[in-house]
mmCIF file of the C-alpha atoms, coordinates in Angstrom:
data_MODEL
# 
_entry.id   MODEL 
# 
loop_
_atom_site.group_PDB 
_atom_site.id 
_atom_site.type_symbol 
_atom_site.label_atom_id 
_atom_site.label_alt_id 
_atom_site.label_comp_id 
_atom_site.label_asym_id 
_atom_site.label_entity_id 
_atom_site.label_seq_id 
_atom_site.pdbx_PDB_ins_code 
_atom_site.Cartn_x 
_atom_site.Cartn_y 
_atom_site.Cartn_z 
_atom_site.occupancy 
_atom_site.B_iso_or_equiv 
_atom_site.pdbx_formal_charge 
_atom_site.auth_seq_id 
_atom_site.auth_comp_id 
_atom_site.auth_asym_id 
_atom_site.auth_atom_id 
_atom_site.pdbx_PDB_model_num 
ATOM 1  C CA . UNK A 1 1  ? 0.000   0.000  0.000   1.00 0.00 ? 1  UNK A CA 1 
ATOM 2  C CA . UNK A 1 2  ? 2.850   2.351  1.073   1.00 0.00 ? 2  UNK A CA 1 
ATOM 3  C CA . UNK A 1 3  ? 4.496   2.409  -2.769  1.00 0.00 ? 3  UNK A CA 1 
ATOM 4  C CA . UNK A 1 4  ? 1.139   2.637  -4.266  1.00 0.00 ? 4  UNK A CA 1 
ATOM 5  C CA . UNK A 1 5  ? 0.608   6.162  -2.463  1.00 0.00 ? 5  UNK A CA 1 
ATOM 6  C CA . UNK A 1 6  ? 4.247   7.242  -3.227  1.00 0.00 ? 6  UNK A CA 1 
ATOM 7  C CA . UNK A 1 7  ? 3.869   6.490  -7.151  1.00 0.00 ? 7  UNK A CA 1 
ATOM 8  C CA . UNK A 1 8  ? 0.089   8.731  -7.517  1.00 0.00 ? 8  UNK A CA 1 
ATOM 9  C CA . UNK A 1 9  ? 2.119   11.473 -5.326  1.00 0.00 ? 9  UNK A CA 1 
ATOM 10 C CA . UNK A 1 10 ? 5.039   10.773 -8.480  1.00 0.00 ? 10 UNK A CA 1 
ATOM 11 C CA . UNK A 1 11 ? 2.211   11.187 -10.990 1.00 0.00 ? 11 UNK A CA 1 
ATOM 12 C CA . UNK A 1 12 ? 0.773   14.247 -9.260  1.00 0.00 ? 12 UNK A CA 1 
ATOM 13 C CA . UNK A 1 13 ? 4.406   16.188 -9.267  1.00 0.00 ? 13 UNK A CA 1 
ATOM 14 C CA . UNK A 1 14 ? 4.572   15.217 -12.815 1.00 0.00 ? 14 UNK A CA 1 
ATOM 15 C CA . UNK A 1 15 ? 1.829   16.547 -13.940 1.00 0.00 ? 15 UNK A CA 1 
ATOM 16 C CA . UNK A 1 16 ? 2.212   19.277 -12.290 1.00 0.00 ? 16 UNK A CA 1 
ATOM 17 C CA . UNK A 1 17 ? 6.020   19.965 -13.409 1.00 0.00 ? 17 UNK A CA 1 
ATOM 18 C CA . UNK A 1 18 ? 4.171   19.724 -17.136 1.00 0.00 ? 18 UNK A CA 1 
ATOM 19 C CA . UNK A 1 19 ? 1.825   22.296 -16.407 1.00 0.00 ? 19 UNK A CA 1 
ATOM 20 C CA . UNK A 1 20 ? 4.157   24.671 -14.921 1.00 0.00 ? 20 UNK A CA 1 
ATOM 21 C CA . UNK A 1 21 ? 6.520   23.734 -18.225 1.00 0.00 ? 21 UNK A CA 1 
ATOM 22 C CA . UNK A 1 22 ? 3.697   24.598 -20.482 1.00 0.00 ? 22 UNK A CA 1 
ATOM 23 C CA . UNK A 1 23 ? 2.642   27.704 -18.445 1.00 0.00 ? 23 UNK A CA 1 
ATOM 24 C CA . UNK A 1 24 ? 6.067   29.079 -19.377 1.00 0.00 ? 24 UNK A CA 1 
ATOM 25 C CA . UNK A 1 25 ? 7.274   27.882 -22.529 1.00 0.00 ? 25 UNK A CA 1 
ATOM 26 C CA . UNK A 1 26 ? 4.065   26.606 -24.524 1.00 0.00 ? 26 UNK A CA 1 
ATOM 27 C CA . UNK A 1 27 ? 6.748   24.553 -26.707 1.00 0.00 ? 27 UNK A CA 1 
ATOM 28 C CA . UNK A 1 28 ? 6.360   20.714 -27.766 1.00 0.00 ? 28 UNK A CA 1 
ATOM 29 C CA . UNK A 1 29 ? 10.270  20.261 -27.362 1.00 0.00 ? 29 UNK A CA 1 
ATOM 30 C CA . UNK A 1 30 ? 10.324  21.484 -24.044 1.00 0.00 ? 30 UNK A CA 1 
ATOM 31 C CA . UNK A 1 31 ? 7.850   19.369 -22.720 1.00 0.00 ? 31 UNK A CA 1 
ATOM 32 C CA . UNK A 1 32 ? 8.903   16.690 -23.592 1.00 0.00 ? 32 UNK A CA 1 
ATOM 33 C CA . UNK A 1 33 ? 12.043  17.090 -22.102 1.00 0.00 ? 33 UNK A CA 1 
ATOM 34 C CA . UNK A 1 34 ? 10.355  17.870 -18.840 1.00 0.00 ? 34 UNK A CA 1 
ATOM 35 C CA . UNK A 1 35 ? 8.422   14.830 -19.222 1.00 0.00 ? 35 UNK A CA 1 
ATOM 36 C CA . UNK A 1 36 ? 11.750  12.998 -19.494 1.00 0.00 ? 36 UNK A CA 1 
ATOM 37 C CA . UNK A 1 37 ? 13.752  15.260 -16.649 1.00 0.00 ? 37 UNK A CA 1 
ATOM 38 C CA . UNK A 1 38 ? 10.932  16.311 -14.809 1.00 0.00 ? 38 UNK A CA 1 
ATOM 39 C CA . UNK A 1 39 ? 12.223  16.217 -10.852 1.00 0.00 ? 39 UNK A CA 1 
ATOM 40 C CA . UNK A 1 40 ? 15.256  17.765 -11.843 1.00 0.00 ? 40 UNK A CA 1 
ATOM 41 C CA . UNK A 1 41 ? 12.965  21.101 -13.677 1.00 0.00 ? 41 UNK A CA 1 
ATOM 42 C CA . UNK A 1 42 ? 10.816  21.052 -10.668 1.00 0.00 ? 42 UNK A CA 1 
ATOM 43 C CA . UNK A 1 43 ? 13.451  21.516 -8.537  1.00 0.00 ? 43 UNK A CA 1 
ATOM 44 C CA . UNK A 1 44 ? 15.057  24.065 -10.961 1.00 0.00 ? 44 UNK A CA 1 
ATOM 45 C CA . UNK A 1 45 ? 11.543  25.990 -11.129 1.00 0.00 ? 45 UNK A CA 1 
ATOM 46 C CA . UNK A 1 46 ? 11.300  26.041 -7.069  1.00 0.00 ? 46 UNK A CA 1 
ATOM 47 C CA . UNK A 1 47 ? 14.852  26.854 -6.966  1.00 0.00 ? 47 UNK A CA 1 
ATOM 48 C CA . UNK A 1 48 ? 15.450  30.298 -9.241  1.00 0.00 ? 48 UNK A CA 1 
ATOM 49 C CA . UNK A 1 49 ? 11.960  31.173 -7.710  1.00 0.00 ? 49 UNK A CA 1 
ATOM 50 C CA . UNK A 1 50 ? 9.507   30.643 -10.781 1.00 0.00 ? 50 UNK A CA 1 
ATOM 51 C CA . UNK A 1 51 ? 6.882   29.283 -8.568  1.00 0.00 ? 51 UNK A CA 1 
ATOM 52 C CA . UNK A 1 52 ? 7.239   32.242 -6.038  1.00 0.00 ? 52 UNK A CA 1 
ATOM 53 C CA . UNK A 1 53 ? 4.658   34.589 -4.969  1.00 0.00 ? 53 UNK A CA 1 
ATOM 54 C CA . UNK A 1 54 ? 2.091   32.661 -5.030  1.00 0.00 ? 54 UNK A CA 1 
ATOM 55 C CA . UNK A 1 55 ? 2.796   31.187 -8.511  1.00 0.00 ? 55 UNK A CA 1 
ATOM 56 C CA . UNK A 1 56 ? 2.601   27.860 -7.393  1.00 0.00 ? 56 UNK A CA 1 
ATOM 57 C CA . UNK A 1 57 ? -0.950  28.027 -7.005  1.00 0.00 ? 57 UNK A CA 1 
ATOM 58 C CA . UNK A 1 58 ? -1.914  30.561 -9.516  1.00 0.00 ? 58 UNK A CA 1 
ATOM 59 C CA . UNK A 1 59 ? -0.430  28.277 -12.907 1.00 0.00 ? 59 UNK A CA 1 
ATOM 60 C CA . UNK A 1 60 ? -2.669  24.960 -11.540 1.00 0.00 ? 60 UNK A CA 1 
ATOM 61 C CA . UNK A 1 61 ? -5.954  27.219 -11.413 1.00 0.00 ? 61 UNK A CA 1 
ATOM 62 C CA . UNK A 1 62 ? -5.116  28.715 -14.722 1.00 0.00 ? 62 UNK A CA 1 
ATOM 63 C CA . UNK A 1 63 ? -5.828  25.782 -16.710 1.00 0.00 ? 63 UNK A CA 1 
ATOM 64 C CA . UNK A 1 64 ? -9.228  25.314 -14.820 1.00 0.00 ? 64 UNK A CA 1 
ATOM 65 C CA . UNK A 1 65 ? -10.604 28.983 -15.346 1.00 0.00 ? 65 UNK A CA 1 
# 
């Protein structure tokens, strides 16, 4: 049960690493090499502060609107 819930929480930050790729970019290429390298654009996003200021939550609703 424990690495069922860790692999849908692996899908989830996927997903969301996409959307936040596509939010920026809008550009085939580069989502497909998110898809690929996803964790390590994540981290690069959270790390130079694209998903600051409230960003975070702001790119997720903005497909939904």
């Amino acid at each position: 049960m424990k690495k069922r819930d860790s692999s849908i929480l692996y899908l989830l930050l996927g997903i969301y690493a996409l959307m936040i790729n596509w939010y920026y970019n809008h550009s085939i290429i580069m989502l497909i090499l998110c898809y690929i390298f996803w964790p390590v654009y994540l981290i690069y996003e959270l790390l130079t502060g694209g998903l600051s200021h409230g960003m975070w939550k702001h790119i997720p609703e903005s497909y939904f609107k």
